[in-house]
N, C-alpha and C positions, 0 to 999 in steps of 0.2 A: 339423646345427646352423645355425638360421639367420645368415649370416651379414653382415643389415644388405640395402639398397637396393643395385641392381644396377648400374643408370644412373651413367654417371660423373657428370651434372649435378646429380644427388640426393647424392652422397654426399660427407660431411664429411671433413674432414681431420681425423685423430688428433690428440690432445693435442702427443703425442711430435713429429707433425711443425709443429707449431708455431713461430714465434720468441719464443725468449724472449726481453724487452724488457730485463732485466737482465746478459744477456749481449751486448747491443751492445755494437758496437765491439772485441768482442774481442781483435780480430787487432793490437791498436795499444797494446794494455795490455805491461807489465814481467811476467817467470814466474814473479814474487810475487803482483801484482794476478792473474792466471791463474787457479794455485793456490788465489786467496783464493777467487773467486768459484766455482772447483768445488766449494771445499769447502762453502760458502755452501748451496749447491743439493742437495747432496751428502744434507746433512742433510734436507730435504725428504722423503729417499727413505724413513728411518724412519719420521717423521712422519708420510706418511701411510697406515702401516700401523694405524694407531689405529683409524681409521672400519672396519678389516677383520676383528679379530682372532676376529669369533664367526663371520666365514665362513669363515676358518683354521683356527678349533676345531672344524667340523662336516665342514673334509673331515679333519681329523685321524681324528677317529670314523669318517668311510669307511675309510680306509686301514686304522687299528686294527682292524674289521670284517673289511674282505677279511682281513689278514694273518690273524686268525685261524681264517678258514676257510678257509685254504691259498690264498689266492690273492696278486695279486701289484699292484703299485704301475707302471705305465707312465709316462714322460715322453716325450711329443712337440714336438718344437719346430726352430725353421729359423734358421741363423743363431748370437747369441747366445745366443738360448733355447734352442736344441737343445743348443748347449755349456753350459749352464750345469745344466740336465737330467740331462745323460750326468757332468757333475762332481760330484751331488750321490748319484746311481746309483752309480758307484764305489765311493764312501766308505764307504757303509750295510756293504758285508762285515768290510774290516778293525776298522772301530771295531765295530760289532753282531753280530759273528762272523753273521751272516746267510749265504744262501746268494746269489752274482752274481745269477741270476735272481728273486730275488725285487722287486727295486728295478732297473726297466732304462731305459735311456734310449736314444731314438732321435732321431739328427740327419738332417733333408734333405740329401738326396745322401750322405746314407751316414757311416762313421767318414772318411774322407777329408777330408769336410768339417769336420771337426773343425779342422782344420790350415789347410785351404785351403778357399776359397769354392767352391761347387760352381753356379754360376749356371743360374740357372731352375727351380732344386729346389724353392724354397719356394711358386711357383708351380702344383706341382701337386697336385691337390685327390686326383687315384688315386693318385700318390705316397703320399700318408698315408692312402689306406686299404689301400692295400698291405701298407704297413710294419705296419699294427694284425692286416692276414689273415696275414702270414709271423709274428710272434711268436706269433699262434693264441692271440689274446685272446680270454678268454671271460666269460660274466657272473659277476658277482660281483669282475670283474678292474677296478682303478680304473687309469682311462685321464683322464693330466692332460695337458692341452694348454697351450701355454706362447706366447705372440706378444703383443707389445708393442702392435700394433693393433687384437689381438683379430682379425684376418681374414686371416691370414696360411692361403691354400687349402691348403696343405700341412698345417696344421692341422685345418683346418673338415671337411676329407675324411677326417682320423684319426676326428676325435671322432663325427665321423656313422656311420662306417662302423665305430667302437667300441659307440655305442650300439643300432646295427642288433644286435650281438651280445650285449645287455645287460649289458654295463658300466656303472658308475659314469662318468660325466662329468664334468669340471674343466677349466675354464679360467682362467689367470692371466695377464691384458691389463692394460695401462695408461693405457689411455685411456677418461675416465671418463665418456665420450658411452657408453658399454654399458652402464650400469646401468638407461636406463630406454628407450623407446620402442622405435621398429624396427629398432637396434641392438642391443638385448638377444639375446644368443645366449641358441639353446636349450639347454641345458645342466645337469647334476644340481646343478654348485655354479660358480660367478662368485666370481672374487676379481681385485678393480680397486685395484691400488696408484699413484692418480693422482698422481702429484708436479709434475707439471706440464711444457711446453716444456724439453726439453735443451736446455743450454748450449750445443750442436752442436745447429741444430736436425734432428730424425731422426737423430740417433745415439743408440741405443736401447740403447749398450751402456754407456751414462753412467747416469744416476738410473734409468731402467727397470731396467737390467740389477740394478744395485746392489740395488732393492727385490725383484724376482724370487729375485734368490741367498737374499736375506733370508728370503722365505717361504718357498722351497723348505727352508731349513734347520731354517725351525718345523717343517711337513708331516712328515717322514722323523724330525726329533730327537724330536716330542713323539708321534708314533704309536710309535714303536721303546720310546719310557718308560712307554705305557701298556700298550705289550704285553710286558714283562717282560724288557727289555733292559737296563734301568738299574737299579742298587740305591744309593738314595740321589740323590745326584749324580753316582755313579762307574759308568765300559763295563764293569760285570764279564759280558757278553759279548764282549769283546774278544779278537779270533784274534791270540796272541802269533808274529807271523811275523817278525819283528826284532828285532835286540838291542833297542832302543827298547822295544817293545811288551814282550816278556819280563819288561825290568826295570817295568815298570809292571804286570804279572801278579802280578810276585814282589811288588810294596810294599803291591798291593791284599789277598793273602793274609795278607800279614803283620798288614796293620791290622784289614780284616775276620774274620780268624780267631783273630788273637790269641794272636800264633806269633812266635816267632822268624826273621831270614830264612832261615836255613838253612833249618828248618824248613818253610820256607811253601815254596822249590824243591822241597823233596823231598814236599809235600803236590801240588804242581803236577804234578810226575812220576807221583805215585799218579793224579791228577785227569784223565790223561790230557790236561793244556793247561788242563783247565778251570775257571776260577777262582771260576764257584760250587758247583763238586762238592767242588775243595778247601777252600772257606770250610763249607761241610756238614759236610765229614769233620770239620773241626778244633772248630768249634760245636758240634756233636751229637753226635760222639763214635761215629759211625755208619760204620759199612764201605762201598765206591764203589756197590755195589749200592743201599744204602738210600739214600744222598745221591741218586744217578739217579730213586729212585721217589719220594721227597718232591720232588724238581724236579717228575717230572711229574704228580703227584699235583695242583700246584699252578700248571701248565701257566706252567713255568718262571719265575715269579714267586720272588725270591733271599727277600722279606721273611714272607712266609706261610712260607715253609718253614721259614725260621728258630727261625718262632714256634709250628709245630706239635709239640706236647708229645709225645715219644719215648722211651722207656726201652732203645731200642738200644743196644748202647755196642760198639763195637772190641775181640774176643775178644783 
C-alpha cells in the first residue's frame, strides 16, 4: 500500500493533527463551554459521513461476498483504531449468533494493548504483516485497515502484506489529503471520514475515533442484514447466552410466530435456542428437520422461507 512521500520535508500534516481554530483557548473556557464545543464538533463526525456512504455500501458488498463464500472480515489497527476494530469484532457473535472467527480484530502490540499502550507497535510495518501471516489470511478474506492518518506502518504492512495474499483491501483514515494525489493509498476500497482538526489537536480518539466506530457499525450491521442475519429489524440470529438475550429469544418467537409465551419457550427448546427454526416450526406447521432444510434451502434467509409454499404440517 503506497503509503504517500517518504521525505519528512515532503510530507503533510494530517487533517487530525491540525489546530482547530474553534477550539482555541480551550484550556480557559467553563465545562459547560468545554462540553459545548465537543459536542459542536462532535456532530461533524456524522456529517461527514454523507460524502462516504457508496464507499461504505461497496465494501459492505465485499464483506457480504466473502462471508458467503466462507470467508472472513479482518480489522487491523494501532491505538484507538485497533480498539475500536476488536469492539466491533466481538459484538458480531452475541448479536449474529456468528462464529468468534468470522469478524476478528487485531490491536498493535497485541490484546494487552487493548488496556495499555504498547509503544513502538504502531510503528512497525512486519508487525502488521505478521499479525495478517499468524491469522493465515487468505484471498477472498477482507482485510480492513483502520488509522486516522491513513499511514499508521503498522497498518500499511498489514494491508500490503494482506494483499500479497489476495485479499480484499480497506482502509478507513481521516484525513482527507488521501483521496487524491500521491497520498492516495493503494487499496481495494478508501473510506475518508474527514471532519476536520480535533478539538485536542491529534487526538484521534475524539471526532476520528467517533466517525470510525460509526462506520465500522454500518460495515458489520448492514453486511450481517444482507446476508440473512436480520429478519425485518429484529437479531433473530441472536445466541441467547443471558437471561437478557433469552427473554428477547422468547418475545421474538412469540411475535414472529404467533404463539403464546409459554409457547414460544417450549418452541425455543424444540428449536434447540434457535429463533428461526422456532419461528418455522410455529408458521409452517413443519417438524425441526424441515424448518432446518427451508433455512438452508434459502441459505438462511428467515423471510423466503417463510414465504415458500409447504404442505408439511407436524404429525
Amino acid at each position: 500500500m503506497n503509503s504517500g512521500p517518504s521525505s519528512h520535508g515532503e510530507r503533510r500534516l494530517p487533517t487530525t493533527e491540525l489546530e482547530n481554530p474553534l477550539s482555541q483557548g480551550l484550556d480557559s473556557k467553563t465545562a459547560r463551554e468545554i462540553v459545548g464545543i465537543l459536542h459542536r464538533e462532535d456532530r461533524k463526525a456524522w456529517e461527514a459521513l454523507d460524502s462516504e456512504l457508496d464507499s461504505i455500501a461497496a465494501v459492505v458488498d465485499a464483506v457480504t461476498e466473502a462471508f458467503e463464500q466462507g470467508r472472513r472480515l479482518v480489522y487491523l489497527g494501532a491505538g484507538t483504531s485497533g480498539r475500536l476494530g476488536v469492539l466491533d469484532a466481538s459484538e458480531c457473535p452475541p448479536t449474529f449468533g456468528v462464529e468468534p472467527g468470522l469478524v476478528e480484530g487485531f490491536i498493535a502490540g497485541g490484546d494487552g494493548a487493548l488496556r495499555c499502550a504498547v509503544e513502538g507497535a504502531e510503528d512497525s510495518a512486519e508487525g502488521g504483516a505478521q499479525v495478517v501471516s499468524e491469522a493465515s489470511v487468505i484471498g477472498g478474506d477482507v482485510v480492513c485497515g483502520i488509522s486516522a492518518s491513513g499511514r499508521t506502518p503498522f497498518v500499511v504492512g498489514a494491508l500490503d502484506e494482506a494483499s500479497r495474499r489476495g485479499a480484499v483491501t480497506v482502509l478507513i483514515a481521516s484525513d482527507g489529503g488521501l483521496r487524491e494525489g500521491p497520498m492516495k493509498p493503494d487499496c481495494d476500497h478508501l473510506v475518508v471520514i474527514d471532519a476536520g482538526p480535533e478539538c485536542i489537536a491529534g487526538s484521534t480518539r475524539l471526532k476520528a475515533g467517533t466517525a470510525t466506530k460509526m462506520v465500522l457499525n454500518m460495515i458489520t450491521t448492514a453486511s450481517m442484514v444482507r446476508w440473512g442475519k436480520v429478519y425485518d429489524n429484529l437479531m433473530v440470529d441472536l445466541v441467547a447466552s443471558n437471561a437478557k438475550l433469552l427473554e428477547r429469544a422468547r418475545r421474538l418467537v412469540e411475535r414472529l410466530g404467533e404463539v403464546d409465551s409459554e409457547e414460544a419457550l417450549e418452541l425455543l427448546d424444540k428449536a434447540e435456542g434457535s429463533v428461526k427454526l422456532a419461528v418455522l416450526i410455529a408458521r409452517k406447521g413443519v417438524e425441526l428437520s424441515e424448518a432446518r432444510r427451508l433455512l438452508a434451502e434459502h441459505k438462511g434467509h428467515l423471510r423466503p422461507s417463510l414465504e415458500e409454499n409447504t404442505d408439511s404440517r407436524i404429525a
